[in-house]
Wavefront OBJ file of the C-alpha trace (Angstrom):
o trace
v 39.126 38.597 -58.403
v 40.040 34.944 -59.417
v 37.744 32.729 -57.074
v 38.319 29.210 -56.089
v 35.801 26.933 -54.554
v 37.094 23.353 -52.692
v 34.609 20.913 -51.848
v 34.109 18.554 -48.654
v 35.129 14.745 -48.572
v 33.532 12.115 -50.458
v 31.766 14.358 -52.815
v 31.942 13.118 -56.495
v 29.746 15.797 -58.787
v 30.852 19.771 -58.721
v 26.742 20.296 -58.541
v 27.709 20.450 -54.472
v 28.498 23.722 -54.301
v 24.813 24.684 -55.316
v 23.880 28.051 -56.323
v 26.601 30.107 -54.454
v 28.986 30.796 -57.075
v 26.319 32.479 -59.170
v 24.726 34.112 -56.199
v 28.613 35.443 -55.374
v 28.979 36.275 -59.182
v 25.876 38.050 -58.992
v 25.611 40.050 -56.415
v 29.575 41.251 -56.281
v 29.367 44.517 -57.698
v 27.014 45.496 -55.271
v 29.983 45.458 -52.697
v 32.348 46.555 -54.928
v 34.261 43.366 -55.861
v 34.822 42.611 -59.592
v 33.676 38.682 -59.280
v 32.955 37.153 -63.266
v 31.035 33.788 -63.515
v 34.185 33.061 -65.883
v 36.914 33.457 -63.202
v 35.197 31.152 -60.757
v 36.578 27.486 -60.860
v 35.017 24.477 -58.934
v 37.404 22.125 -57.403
v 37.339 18.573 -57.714
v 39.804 16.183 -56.007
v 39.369 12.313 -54.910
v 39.191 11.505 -51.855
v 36.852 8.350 -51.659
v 39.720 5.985 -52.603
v 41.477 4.827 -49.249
v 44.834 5.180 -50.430
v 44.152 8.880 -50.824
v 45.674 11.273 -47.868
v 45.275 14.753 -47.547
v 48.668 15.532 -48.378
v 48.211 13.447 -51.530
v 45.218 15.860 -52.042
v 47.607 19.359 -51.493
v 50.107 17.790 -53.684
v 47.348 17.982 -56.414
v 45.724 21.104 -55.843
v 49.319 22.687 -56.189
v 49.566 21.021 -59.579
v 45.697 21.917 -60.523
v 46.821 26.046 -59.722
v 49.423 25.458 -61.695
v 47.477 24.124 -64.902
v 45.026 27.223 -64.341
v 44.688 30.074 -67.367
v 47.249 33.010 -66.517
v 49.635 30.610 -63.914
v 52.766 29.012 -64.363
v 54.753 26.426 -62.323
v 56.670 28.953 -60.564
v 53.819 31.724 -60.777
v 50.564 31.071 -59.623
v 47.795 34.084 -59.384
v 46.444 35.849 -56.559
v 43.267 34.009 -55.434
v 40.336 34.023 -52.723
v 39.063 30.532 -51.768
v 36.171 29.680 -50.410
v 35.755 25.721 -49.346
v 33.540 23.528 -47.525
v 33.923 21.094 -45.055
v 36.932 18.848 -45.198
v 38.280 21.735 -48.248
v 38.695 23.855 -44.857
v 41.824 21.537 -43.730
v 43.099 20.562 -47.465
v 44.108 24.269 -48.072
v 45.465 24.819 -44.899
v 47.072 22.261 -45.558
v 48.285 23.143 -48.576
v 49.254 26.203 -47.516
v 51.332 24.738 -44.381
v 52.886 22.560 -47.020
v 53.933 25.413 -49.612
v 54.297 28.288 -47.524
v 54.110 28.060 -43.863
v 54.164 30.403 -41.028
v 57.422 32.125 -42.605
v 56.708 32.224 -46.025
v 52.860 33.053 -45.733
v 53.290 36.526 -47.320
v 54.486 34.605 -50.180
v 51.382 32.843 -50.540
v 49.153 33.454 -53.200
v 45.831 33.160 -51.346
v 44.479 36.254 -50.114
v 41.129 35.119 -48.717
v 39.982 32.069 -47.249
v 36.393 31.536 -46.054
v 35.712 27.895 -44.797
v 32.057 26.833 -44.584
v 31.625 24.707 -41.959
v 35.387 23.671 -41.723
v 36.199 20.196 -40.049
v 39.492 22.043 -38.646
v 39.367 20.271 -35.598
v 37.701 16.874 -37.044
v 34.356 15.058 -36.661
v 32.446 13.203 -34.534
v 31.085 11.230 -37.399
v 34.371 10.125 -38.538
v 34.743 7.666 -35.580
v 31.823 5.656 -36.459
v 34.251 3.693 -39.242
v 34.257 3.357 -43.058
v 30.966 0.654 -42.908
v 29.262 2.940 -40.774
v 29.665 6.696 -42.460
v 29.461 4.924 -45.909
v 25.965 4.265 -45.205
v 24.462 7.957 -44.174
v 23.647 8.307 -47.973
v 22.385 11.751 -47.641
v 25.648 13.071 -47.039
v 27.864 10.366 -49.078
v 25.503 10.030 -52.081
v 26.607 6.090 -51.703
v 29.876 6.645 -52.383
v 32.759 4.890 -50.021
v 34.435 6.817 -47.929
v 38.331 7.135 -48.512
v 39.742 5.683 -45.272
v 42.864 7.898 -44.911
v 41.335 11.269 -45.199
v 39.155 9.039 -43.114
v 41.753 8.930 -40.437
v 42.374 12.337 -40.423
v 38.801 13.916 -39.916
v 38.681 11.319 -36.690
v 38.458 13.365 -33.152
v 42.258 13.672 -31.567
v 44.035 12.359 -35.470
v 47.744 13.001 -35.836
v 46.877 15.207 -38.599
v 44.585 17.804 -36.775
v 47.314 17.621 -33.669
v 50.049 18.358 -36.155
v 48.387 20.982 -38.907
v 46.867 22.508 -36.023
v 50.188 23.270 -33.953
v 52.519 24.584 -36.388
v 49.106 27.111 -37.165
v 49.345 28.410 -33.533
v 52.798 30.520 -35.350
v 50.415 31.632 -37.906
v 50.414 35.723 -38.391
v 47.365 35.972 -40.401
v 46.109 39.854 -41.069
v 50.417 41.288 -40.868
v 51.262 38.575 -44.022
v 48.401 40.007 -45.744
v 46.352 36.564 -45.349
v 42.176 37.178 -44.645
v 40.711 33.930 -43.199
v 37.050 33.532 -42.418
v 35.036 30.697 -40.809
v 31.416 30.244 -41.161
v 29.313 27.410 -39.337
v 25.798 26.857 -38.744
v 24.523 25.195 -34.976
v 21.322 24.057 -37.075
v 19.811 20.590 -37.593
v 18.075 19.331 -40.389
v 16.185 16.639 -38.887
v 14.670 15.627 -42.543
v 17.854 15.725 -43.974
v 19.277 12.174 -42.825
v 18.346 8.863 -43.439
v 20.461 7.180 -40.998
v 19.991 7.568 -37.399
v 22.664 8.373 -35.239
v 23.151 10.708 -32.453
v 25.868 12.975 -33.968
v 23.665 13.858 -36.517
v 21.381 15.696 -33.983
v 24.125 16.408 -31.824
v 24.115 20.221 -29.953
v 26.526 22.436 -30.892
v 26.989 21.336 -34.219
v 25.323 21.314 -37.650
v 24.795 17.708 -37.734
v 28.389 16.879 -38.784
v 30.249 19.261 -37.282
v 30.689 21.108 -33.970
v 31.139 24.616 -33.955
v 33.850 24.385 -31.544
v 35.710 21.873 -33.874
v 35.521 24.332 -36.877
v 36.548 27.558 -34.937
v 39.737 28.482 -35.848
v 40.259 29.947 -32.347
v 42.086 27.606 -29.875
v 44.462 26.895 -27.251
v 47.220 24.422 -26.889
v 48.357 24.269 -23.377
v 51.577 21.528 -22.190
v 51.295 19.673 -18.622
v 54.643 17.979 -17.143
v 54.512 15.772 -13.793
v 57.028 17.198 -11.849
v 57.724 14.138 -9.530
v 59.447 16.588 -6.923
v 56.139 17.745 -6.553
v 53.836 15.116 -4.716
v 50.023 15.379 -4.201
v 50.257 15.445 -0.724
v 46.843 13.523 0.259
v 47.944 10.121 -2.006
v 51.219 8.039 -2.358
v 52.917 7.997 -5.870
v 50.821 11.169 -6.864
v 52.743 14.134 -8.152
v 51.658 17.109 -10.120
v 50.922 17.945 -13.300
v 52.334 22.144 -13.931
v 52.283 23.818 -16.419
v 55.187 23.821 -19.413
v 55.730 26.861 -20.990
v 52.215 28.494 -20.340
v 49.127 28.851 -22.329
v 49.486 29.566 -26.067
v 46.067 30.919 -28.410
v 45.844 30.783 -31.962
v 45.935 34.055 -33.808
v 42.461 35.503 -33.806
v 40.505 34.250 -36.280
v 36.765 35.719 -37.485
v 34.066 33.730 -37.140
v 30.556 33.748 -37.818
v 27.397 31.015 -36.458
v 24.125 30.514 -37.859
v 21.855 29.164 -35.795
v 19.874 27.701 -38.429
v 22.468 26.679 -41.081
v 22.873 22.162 -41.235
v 26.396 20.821 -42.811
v 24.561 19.912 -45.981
v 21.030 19.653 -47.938
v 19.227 21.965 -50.073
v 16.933 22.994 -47.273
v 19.135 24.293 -44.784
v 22.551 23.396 -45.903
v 25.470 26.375 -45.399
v 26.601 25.636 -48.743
v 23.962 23.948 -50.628
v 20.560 25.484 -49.986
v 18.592 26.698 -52.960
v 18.288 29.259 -53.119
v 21.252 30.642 -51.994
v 20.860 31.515 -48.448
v 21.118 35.884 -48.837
v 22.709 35.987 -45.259
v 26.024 33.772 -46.579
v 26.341 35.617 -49.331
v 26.261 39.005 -47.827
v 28.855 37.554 -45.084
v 31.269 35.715 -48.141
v 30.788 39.003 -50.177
v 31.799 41.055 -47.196
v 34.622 38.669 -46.220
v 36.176 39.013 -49.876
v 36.141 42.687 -49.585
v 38.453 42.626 -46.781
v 41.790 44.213 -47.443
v 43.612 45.597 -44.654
v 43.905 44.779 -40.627
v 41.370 47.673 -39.629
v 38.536 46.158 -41.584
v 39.285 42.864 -40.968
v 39.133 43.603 -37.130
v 35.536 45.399 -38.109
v 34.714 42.319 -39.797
v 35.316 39.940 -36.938
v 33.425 42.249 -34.795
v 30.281 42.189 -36.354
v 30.354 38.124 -37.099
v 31.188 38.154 -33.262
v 28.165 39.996 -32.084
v 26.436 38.017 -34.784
v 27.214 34.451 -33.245
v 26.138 36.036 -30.075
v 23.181 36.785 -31.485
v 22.432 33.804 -33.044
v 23.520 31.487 -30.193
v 21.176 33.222 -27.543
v 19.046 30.648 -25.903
v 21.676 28.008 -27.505
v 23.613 25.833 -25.040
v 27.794 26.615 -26.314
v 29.824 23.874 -26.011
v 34.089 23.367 -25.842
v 36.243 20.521 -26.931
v 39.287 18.953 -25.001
v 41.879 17.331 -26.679
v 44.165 15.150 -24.493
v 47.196 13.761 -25.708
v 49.243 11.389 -23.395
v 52.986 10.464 -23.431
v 55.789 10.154 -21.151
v 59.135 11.995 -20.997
v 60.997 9.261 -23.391
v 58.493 10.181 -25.929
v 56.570 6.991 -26.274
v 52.648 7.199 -26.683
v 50.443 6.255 -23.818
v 47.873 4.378 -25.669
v 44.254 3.587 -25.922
v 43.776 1.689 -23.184
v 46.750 2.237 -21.038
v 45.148 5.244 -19.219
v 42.795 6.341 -17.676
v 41.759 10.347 -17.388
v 39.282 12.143 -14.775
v 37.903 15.550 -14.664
v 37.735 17.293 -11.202
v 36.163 20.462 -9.236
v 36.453 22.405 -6.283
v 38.703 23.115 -3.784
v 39.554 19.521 -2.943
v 39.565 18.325 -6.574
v 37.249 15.183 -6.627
v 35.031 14.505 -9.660
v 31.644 14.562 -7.370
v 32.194 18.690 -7.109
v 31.680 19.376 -11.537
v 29.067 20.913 -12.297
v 25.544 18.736 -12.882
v 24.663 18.002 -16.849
v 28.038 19.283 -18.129
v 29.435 16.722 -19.593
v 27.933 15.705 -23.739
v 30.129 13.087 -25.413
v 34.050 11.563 -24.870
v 35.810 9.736 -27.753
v 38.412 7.948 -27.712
v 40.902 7.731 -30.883
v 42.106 3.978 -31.328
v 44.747 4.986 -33.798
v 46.712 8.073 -31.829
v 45.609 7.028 -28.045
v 44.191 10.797 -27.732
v 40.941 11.403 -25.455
v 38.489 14.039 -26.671
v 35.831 15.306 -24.037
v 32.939 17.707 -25.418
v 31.561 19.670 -22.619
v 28.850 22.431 -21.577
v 31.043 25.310 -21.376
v 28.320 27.259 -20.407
v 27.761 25.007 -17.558
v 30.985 24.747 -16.472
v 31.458 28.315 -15.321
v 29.501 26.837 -12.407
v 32.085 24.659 -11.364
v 32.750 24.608 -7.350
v 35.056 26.662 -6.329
v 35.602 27.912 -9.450
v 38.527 25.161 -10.336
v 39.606 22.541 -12.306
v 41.197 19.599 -12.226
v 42.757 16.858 -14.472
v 43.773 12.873 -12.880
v 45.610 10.713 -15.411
v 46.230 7.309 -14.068
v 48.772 5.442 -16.068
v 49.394 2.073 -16.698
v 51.077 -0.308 -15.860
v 51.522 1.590 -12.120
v 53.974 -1.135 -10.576
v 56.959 -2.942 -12.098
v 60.134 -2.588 -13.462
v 58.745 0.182 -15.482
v 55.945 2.191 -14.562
v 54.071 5.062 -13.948
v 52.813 7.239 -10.960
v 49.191 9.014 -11.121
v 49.516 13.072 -12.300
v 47.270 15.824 -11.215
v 46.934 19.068 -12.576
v 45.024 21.771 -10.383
v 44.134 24.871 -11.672
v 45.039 27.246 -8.983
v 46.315 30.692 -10.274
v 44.970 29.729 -13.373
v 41.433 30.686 -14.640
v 39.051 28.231 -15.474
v 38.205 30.154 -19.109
v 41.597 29.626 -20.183
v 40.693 26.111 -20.274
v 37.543 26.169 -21.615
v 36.141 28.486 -23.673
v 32.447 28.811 -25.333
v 32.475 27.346 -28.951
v 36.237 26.585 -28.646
v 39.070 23.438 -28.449
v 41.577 23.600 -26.113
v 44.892 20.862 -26.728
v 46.295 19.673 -23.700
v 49.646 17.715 -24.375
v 50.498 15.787 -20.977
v 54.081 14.765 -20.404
v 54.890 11.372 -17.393
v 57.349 10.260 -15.815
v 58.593 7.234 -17.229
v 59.768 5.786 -13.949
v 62.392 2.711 -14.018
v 63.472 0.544 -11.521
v 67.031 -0.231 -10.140
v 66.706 -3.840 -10.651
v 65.964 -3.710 -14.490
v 70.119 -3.469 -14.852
v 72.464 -5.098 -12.010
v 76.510 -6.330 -12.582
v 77.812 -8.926 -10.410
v 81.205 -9.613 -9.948
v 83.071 -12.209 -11.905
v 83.933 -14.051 -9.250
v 80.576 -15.224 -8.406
v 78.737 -18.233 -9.463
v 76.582 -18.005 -12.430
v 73.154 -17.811 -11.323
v 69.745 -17.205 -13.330
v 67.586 -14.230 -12.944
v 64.588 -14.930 -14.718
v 62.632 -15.091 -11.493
v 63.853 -11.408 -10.310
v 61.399 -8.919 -8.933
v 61.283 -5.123 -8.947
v 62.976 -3.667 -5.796
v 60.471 -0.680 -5.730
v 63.375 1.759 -6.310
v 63.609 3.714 -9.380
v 66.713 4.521 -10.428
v 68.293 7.835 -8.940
v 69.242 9.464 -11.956
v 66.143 9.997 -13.112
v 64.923 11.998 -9.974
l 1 2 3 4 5 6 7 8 9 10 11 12 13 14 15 16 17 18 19 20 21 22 23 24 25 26 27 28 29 30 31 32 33 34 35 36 37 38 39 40 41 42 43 44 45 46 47 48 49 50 51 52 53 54 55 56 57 58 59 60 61 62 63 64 65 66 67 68 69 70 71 72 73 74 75 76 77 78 79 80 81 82 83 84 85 86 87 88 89 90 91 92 93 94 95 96 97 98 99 100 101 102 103 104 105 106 107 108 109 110 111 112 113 114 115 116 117 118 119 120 121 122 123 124 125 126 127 128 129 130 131 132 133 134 135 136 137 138 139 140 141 142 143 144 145 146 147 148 149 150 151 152 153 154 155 156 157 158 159 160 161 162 163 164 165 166 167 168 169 170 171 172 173 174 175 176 177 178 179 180 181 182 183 184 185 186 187 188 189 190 191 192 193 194 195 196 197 198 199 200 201 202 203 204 205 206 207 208 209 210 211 212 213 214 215 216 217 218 219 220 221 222 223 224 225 226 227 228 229 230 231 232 233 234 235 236 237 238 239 240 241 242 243 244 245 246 247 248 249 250 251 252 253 254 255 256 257 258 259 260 261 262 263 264 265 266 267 268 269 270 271 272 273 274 275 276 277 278 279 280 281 282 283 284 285 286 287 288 289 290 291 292 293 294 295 296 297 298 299 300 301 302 303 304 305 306 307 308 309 310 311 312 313 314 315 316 317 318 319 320 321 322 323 324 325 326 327 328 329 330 331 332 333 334 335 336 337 338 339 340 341 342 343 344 345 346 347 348 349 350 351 352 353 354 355 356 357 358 359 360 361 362 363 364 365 366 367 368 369 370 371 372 373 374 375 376 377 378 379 380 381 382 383 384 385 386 387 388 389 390 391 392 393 394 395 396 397 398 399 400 401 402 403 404 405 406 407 408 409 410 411 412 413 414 415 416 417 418 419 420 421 422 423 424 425 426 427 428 429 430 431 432 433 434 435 436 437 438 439 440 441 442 443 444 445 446 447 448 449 450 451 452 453 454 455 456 457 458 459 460 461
């Protein structure tokens, strides 16, 4: 078995990846794999200069298969991968880019197990370039690259995208085993920067379990303005588009104990070789038809249970905001509430469920991380989402959307140790007085001074 390793971001010397290739090429026969020290290659790709993307870097990992001993540029070897980190999203990326959903049997990856995989992004990435640059435990004091940068940021165009097109993804059919592996520990003696993502619950200091779980949703809200909120003027509701859509199960396993990075407790790094990771990476690799994969994600699953007993689990929101002319609500045109109970109000959530919100200045997209745990205690057992658009008067505008979860259950929402994307669609209302004729016949008169007649236009109703 030709094995691959792909680093995270803003690592500069192949000594990352520890002691785990030798502990894989060591202990391999004992599972029956056929692993030799001299068929394992380390990756290596840039991405500390800021004009590097993550497309640049798929581009180049296509090129570096290529160059490998036994491939070709129109032949390229079977091959298990195991990566780390940001190398989680560069392959899939790479494979999106090369292959896709319909060509994925074609693909000559057979295995891919991600170590603590930023699939879903970072919280870290949202403190800027100046600020990550200087946690020099994880960067070494290297820069950061600013465009992979941009993609690792909570609610980036690049996880909405990469993410989506996955959701058509037929893993285990196309022959295609993908793992993910994440730890929920902290190592406290690890850091030399303070900062509260780096002791942040749920994740492993730099990332959340729920935003390297391969295991989503993606659900689409439209305001359906023939629908009013009947207790508020210029509210209508928020329904559902097309239903609830899940990502292809996906196997994944949670240490309790496992950081991001470090020789102590790092997933990756630790020396030695943490036994447990290499019996779950050896027993990954082994993996060769839909039956065992299946047994495979069974036992990680009772695992993470397992490990995450006593552990508060946490889920990710991901709200995008736009309007039915496709233009971006941004930043700080919006405004977005969470609500509870029978009468939808944001007093009736449950107490201590809410952890962290971001906000992504560059895409306009919200990001709430919340006690999923906690709220299965929500009143009433429902939930609610209030977007309130601006500007809300005018001769273009917007009215305020609710969604209410009635006839749908709350766990399709938000589950334990998951994301959920929730694309929300507006009415882009105009008014009548933004276009008027009058007839030739009249005087010429100036309308500079003309105000909105607080009628939007009928065809658009």
């Amino acid at each position: 078995m030709k094995l691959i390793f792909v680093h995270g971001w803003s690592v500069t010397n192949t000594d990352t990846y520890g002691e785990l290739p030798q502990a894989l090429a060591s202990n391999a026969s004992n599972f029956g794999l056929a692993i030799d020290i001299q068929h394992i290659y380390l990756g290596r790709y840039i991405s500390f200069h800021d004009e590097v993307t993550v497309d640049d870097i798929a581009r180049a990992m296509n090129k570096a298969l290529e160059d490998l001993p036994g491939n070709s540029k129109n032949s390229i070897q079977s091959f298990a991968c195991i990566t780390h980190s940001t190398g989680g999203p560069v392959v899939r990326h790479w494979v999106e880019r090369y292959f896709g959903s319909e060509r994925l049997e074609d693909a000559p990856l057979s295995h891919l197990v991600m170590l603590a995989p930023a699939n879903h992004g970072s919280t870290l990435a949202a403190l800027g370039k100046a600020r990550v640059g200087r946690i020099q435990a994880w960067f070494e004091g290297v820069e950061p690259g600013q465009r992979v940068l941009d993609w690792l940021c909570l609610g980036s165009d690049g996880q909405w995208e990469l993410n989506k097109r996955y959701l058509d993804y037929d893993y285990i059919d196309k022959g295609f085993y993908p793992f993910v592996l994440t730890g929920q520990g902290i190592d406290h003696h690890f850091y030399d920067f303070l900062n509260r993502y780096l002791v942040e619950e749920g994740s492993d200091g730099v990332v959340r379990v729920a935003g390297a779980n391969m295991n989503y949703q993606y659900v689409a809200l439209k305001q359906n303005i023939g629908n009013p909120v009947s207790d508020r003027d210029k509210s209508y509701h928020l329904e559902l588009d097309g239903g609830l859509i899940c990502s292809p199960e996906m196997a994944i396993g949670v240490y309790h104990d496992r950081s991001h990075s470090g020789k102590k407790m790092g997933i990756m790094r630790s020396e030695p070789a943490d036994e447990r990771v290499v019996t779950d990476i050896l027993d990954c690799l082994r993996v060769d038809d839909a039956a065992a994969y299946s047994a495979r994600a069974e036992v990680l699953k009772m695992r993470t249970e397992t490990e995450q007993q006593g552990k508060s689990r946490y889920g990710m929101l991901v709200f995008n905001i736009q309007d039915d002319q496709g233009e971006r609500i941004k930043e700080n045109d919006y405004d977005l509430f969470l609500l509870g109970g029978n009468e939808y109000q944001p007093d009736d959530l449950p107490k201590g469920f809410f952890k962290d919100r971001q906000m992504n200045s560059k895409t306009g997209r919200l990001v709430y991380y919340l006690d999923a745990d906690k709220m299965k205690g929500i009143k009433d057992g429902k939930l609610g989402i209030r977007v309130v658009a601006r500007p809300s008067s005018g001769f273009s505008y917007y009215a305020e959307a609710e969604f209410h979860s009635d006839g749908t259950s709350l766990s399709d929402v938000i589950q334990p140790n998951e994301t959920t994307y929730v694309d929300i669609t507006l009415h882009r209302f105009v008014d009548e007085k933004v276009f008027r004729f009058d007839p030739a016949t009249d005087e010429p008169k100036p309308f500079d001074d003309a105000k909105p007649s607080g009628k939007p236009v009928v065809n658009d109703i």
